[in-house]
N, CA, C and O of each residue as an XYZ file, in Angstrom:
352
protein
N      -3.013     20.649    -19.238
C      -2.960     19.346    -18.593
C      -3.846     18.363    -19.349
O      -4.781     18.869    -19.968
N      -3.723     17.238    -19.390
C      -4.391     16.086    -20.041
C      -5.183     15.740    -19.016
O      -4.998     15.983    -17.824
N      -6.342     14.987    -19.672
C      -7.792     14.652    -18.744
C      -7.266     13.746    -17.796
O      -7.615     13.778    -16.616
N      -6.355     12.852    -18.296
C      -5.989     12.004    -17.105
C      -5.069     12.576    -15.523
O      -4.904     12.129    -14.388
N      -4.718     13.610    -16.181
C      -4.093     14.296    -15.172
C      -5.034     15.355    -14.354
O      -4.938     15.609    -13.154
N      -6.050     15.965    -15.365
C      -7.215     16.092    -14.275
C      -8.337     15.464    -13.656
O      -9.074     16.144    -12.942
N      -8.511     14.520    -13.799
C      -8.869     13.336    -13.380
C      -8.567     12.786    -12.112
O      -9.403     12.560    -11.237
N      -7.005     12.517    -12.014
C      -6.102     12.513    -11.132
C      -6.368     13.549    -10.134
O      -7.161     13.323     -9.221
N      -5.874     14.465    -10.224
C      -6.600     15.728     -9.508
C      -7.755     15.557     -8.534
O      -7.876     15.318     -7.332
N      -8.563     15.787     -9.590
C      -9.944     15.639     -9.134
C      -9.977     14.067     -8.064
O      -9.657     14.132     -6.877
N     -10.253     13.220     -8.487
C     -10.646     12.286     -7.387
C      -9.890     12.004     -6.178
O     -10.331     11.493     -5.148
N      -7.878     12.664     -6.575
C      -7.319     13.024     -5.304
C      -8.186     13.914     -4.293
O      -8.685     13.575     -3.220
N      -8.227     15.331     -5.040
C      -9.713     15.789     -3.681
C     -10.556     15.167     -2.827
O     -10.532     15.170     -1.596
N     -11.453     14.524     -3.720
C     -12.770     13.902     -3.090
C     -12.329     12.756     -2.102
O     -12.988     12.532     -1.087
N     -10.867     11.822     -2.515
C     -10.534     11.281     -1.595
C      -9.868     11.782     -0.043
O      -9.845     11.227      1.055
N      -9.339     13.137     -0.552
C      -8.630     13.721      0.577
C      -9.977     13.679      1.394
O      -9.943     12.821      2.276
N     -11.291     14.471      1.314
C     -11.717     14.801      1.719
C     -12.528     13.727      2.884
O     -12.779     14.053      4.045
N     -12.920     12.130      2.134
C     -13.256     11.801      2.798
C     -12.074     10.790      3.793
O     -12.432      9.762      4.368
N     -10.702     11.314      3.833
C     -10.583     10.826      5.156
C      -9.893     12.244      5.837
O      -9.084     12.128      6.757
N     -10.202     13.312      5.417
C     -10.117     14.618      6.587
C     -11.031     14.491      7.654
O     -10.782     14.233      8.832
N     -12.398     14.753      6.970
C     -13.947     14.439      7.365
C     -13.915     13.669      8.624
O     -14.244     14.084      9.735
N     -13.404     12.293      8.258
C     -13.167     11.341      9.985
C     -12.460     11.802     10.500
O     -12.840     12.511     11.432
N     -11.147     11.703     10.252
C      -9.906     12.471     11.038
C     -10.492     13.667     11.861
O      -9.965     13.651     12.973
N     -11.244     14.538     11.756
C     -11.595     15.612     12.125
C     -12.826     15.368     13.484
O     -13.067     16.056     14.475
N     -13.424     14.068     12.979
C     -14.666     13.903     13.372
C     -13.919     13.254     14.483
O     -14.142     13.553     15.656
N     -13.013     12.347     14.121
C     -12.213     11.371     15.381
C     -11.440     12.094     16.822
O     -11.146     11.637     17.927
N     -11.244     13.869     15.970
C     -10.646     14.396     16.985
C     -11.387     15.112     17.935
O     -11.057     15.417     19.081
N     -12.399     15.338     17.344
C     -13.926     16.315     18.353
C     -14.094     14.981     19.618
O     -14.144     14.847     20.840
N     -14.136     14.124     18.280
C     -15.222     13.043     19.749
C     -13.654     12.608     20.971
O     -13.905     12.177     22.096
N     -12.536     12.759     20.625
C     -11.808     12.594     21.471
C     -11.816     13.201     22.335
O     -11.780     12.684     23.452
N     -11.891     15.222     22.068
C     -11.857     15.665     22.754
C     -13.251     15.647     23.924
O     -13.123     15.797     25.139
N     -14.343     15.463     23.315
C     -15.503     15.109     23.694
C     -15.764     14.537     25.067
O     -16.384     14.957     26.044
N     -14.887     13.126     24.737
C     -14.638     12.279     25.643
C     -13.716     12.372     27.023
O     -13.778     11.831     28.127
N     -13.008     13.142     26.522
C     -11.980     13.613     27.807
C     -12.663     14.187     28.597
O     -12.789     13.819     29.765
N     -13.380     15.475     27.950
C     -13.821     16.421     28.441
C     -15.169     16.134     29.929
O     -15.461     16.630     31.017
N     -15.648     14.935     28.950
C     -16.800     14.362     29.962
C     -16.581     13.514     31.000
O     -17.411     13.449     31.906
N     -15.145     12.550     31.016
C     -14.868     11.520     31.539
C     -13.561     11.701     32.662
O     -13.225     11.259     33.761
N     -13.066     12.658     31.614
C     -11.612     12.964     32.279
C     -10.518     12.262     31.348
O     -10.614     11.335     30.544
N      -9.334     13.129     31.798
C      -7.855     12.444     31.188
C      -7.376     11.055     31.593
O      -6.618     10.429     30.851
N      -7.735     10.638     32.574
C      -7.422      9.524     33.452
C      -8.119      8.412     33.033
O      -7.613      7.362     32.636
N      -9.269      8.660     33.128
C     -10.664      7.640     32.819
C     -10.143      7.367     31.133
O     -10.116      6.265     30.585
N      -9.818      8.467     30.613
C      -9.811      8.207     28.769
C      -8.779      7.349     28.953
O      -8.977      6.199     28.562
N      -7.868      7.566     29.380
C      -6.358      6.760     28.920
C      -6.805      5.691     29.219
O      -7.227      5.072     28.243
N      -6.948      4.933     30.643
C      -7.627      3.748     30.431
C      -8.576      3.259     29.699
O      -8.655      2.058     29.439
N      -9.212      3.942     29.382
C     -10.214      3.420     27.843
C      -9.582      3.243     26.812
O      -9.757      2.291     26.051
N      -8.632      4.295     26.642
C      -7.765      3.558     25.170
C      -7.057      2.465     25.300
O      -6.903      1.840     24.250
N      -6.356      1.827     26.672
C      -4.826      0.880     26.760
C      -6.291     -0.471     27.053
O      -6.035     -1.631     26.730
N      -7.519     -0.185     27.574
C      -8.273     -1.347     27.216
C      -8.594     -1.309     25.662
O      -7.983     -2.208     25.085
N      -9.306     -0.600     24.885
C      -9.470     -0.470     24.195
C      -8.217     -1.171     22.750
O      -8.591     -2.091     22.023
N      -6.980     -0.605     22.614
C      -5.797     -0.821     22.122
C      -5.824     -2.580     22.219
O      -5.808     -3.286     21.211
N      -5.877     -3.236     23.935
C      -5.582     -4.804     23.689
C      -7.269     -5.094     23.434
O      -7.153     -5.623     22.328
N      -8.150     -5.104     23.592
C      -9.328     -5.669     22.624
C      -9.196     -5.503     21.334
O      -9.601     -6.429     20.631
N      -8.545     -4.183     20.598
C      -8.077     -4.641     18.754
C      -7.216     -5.172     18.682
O      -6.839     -5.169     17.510
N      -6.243     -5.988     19.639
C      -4.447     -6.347     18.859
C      -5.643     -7.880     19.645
O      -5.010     -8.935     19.695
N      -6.522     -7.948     19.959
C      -7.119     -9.351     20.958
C      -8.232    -10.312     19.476
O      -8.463    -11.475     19.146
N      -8.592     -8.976     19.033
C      -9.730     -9.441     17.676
C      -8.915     -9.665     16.557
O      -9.292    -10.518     15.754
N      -7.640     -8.925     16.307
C      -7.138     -8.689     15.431
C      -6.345    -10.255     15.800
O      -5.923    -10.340     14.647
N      -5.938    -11.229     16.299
C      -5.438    -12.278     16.175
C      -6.418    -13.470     16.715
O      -5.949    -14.585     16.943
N      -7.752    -13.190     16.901
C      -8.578    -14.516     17.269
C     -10.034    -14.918     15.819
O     -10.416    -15.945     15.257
N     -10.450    -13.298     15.746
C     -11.268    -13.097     14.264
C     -10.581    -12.479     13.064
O     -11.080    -12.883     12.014
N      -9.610    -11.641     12.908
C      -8.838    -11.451     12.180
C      -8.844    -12.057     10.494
O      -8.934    -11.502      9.398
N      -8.688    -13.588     10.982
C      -8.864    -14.385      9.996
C      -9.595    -14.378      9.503
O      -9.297    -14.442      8.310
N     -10.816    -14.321      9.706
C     -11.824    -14.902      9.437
C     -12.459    -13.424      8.129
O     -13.374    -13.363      7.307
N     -11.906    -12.943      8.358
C     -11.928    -11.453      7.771
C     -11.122    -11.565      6.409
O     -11.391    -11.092      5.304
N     -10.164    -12.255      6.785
C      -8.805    -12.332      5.706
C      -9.429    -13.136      4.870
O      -9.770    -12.623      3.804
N      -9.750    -14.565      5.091
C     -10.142    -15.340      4.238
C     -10.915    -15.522      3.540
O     -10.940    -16.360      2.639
N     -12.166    -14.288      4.020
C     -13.221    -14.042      3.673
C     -13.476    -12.729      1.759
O     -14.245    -12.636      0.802
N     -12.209    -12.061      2.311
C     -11.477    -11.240      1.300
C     -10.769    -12.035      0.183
O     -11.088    -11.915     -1.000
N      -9.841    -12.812      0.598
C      -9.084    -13.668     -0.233
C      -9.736    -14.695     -0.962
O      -8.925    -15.031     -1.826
N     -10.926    -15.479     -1.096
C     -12.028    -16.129     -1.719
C     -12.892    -15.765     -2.202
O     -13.517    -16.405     -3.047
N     -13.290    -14.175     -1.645
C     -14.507    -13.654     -2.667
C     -14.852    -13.976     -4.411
O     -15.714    -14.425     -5.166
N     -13.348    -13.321     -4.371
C     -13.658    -13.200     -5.857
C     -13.257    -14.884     -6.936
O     -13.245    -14.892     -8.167
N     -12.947    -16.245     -5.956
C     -12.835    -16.754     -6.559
C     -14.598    -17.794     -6.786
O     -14.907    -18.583     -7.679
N     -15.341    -17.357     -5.647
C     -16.805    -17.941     -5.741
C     -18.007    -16.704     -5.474
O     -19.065    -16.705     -4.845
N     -17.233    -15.593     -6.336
C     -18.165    -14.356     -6.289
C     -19.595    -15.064     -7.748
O     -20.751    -14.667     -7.604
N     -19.373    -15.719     -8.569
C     -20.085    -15.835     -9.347
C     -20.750    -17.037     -9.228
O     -21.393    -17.416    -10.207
N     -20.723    -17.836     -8.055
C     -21.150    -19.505     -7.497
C     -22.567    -18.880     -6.389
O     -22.742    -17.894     -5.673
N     -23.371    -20.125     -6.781
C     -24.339    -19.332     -6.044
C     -24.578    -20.181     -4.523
O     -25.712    -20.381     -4.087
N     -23.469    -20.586     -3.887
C     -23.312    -20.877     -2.293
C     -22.313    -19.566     -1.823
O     -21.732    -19.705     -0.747
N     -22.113    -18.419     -2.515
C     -21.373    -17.357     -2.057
C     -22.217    -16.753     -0.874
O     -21.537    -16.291      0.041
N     -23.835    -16.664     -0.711
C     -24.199    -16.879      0.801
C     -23.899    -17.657      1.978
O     -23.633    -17.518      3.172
N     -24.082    -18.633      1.001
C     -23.657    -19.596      2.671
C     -22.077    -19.474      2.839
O     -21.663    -19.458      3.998
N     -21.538    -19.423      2.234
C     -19.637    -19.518      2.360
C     -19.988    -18.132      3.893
O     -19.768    -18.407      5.073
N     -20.462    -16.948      3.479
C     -20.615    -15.599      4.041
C     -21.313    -15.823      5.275
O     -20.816    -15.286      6.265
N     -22.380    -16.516      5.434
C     -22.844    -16.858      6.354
C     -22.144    -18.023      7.405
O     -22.521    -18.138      8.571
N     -21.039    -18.887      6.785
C     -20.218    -19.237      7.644
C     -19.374    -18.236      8.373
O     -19.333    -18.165      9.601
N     -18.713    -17.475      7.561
C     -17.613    -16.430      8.275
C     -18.261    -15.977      9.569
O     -17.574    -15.855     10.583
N     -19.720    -15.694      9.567
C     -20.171    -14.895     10.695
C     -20.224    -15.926     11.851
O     -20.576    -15.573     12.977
């Protein structure tokens, strides 16, 4: 195999790994949570939970987007603090 192809390889791993790692971690604390709260109590925590991200995701959302989409055109300007300190 050529280095680029183990290369490839290789950092496929290390990436698998770090989103098994959460995935794994996301499913303990789920179960976690049931376990302490109940099935009933959880579900309503998620269907609140679910409209507070689809609620942020269209009121701050933006502010996220635009914040991404300009970086790199005043990453080397030195008001790239304050631009950042507006977003917040």
């Amino acid at each position: 195999m050529s280095q680029d192809h183990t290369l490839l390889i290789k950092d496929s791993l290390k990436y698998s790994v770090t989103k098994i790692i959460p995935g794994v971690m996301g499913l303990i604390a789920v179960i976690v949570f049931i376990r302490m709260i109940g099935a009933e109590e959880y579900g309503k925590y998620s269907i609140q939970l679910s409209f507070l991200m689809a609620y942020s995701a269209f009121t701050i959302g933006w502010l996220n987007q635009s914040t991404l989409r300009y970086y790199s055109k005043y990453k080397n300007d030195q008001k790239l603090p304050q631009i950042f300190f507006i977003g917040l």
